[in-house]
N, C-alpha and C positions, 0 to 999 in steps of 0.2 A: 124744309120740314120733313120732307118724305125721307132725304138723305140720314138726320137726325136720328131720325125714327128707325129708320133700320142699322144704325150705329146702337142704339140704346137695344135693339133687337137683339143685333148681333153680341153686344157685351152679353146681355142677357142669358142669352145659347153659351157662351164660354164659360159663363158662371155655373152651368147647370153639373156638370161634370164631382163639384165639390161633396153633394149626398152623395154617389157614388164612393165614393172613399170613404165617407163615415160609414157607411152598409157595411162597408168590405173591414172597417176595424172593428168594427159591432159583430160580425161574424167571427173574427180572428180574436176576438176576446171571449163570445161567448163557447167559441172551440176550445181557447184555453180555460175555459171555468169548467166544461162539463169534462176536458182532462184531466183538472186536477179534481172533480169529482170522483171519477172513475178513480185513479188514482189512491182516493181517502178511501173508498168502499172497498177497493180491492185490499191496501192494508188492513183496513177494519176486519174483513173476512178471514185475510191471514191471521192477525192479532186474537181474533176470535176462535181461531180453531185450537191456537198454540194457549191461550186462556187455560183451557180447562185441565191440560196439561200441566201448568205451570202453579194453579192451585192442590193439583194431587200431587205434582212432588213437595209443593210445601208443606201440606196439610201431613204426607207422608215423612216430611222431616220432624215436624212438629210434634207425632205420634210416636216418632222412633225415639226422640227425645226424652218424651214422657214414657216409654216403656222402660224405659234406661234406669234412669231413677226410678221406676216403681221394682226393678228387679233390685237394684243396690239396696234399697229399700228394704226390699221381702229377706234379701241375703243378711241383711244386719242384722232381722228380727228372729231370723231361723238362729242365728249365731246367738244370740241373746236369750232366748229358749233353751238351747243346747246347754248353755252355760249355768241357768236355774234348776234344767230336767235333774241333778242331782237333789238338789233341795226338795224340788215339790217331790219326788222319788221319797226323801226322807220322812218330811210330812204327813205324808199319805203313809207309808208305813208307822211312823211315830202313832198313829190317828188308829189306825187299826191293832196295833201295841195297847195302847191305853183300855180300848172297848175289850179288846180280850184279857187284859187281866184286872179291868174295873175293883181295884183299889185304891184307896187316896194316901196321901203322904210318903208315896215314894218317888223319888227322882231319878230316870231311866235316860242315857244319854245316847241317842245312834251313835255309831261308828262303822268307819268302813276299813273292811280287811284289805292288806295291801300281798301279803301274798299267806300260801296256801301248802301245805305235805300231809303227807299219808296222817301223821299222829298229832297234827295239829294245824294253828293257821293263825297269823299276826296281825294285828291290829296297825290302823294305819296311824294308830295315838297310841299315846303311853299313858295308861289308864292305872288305878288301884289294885294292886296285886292281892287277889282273893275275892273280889269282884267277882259278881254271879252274871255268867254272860246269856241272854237267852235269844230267841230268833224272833222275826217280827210277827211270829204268832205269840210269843209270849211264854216260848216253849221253852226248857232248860237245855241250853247247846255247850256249857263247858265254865271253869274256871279261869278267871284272866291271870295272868302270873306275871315274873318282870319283864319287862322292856314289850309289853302288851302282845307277848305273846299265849297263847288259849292252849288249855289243855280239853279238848273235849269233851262231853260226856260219859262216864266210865271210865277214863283213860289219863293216867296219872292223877294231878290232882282233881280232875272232875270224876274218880271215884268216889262219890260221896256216898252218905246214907241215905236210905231213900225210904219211902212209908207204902206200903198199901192196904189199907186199911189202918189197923193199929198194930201190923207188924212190920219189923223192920227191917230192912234188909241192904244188901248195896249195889250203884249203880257199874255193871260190868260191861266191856265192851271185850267183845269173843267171836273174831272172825267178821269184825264189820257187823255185828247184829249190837246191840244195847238188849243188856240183859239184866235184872233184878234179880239177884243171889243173895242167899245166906240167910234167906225169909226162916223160919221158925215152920215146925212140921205138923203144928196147930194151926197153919194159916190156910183158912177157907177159901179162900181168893178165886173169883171165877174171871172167864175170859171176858174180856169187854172191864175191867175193873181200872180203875187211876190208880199209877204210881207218882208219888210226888216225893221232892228231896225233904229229907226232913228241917235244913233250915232253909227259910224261906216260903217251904211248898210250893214250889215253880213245878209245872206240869214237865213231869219227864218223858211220861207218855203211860198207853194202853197196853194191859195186857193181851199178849196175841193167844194165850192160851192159858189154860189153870197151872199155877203152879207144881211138878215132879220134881222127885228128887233130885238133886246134886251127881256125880260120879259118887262122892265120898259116903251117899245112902243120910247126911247127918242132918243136911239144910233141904232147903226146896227152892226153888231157884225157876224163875218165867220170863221168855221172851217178850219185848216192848215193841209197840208197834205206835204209829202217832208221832213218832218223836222228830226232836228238833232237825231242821234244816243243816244238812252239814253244806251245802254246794251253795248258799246263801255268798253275797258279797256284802252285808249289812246287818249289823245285829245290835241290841241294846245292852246296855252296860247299867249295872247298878252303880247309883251312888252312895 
């Protein structure tokens, strides 16, 4: 029995060895758990730094993006402006046309000159020859002739006759000035007075002075001031 006993003893003692080992994987596991903790924290930290990074250059992609198109954008619209600025140009002149010669039943068509000399200036349309052309104040700037080119005021056919008061006289162009000649030596006419063509009565313009005599002593004859736009690119045309 004692022998027994200390056999069962002795297995007993041999058995004990077996936690030991479990201790020692329980340690060499729980080493590898808090490795591969360390591990996740330390990519988490990297991951997190490069994070904020990685939403500014998208956010910056994203931005670059949309500024892109909002320029192609503004570009088409400015183009698209550019391409109207003519018309509302005209409009806007037609609009202030109308209120300065506030009469009804006539029909005034813009046009635009395509080129430009000393004794005249062409229409960029072929318009009614003998057409009364005036500027977008409403002012009388010349006669249309064929193949729509303008003979200006005073100056070939836009020599017309012209009124001021109820005498008559005609419109002269004499060294670049627009002059009213051939007025009557009865004519009272003071500075500041309206000259108008006698058909139509389109504003030729103001006298800059009383009418004096002529060279020839016979007429009386006054410088015009007021008058039409010659360096205009735009003017209206009768119908």
């Amino acid at each position: 029995m004692r022998h027994t006993r200390r056999k069962e003893r002795d297995g007993l003692d041999l058995a004990r060895p077996a936690p030991r080992r479990r201790h020692k994987t329980l340690r060499q596991l729980c080493a590898l758990l808090l490795g591969l903790a360390g591990l996740a924290l330390l990519s988490m930290a990297v991951w997190g730094e490069a994070l904020p990074r990685r939403l500014d250059d998208a956010l910056a992609q994203h931005y670059a993006a949309q500024m892109s198109v909002m320029q192609r954008e503004l570009f088409a619209l400015r183009r698209r402006l550019a391409e109207h600025e003519p018309d509302a140009e005209e409009n806007a002149a037609l609009r202030n046309f109308l209120q300065s010669r506030q009469t009804d039943g006539e029909r005034w068509d813009p046009v635009w000159t395509a080129a430009r000399w000393p004794g005249g200036f062409l229409l960029a349309q072929p318009v009614q020859a003998g057409a009364a052309v005036l500027d977008r104040s409403g002012r009388f700037a010349g006669i249309a002739g064929e193949h729509g080119t303008v003979s200006p005021a005073g100056s070939g056919a836009g020599a017309v006759p012209a009124l001021v008061g109820q005498a008559l006289g005609t419109l002269t162009r004499q060294n670049g000035v627009l002059w009213v000649t051939g007025l009557p030596c009865s004519c009272k006419a003071a500075a500041g007075e309206l000259a108008v063509t006698a058909q139509g009565q389109y504003w030729a313009g103001q006298l800059a002075a009383a009418p004096q005599p002529d060279p020839g002593g016979l007429t009386l004859r006054a410088p015009l001031e007021d008058t039409a736009d010659e360096t205009d690119c735009l003017y209206f045309i009768g119908g």
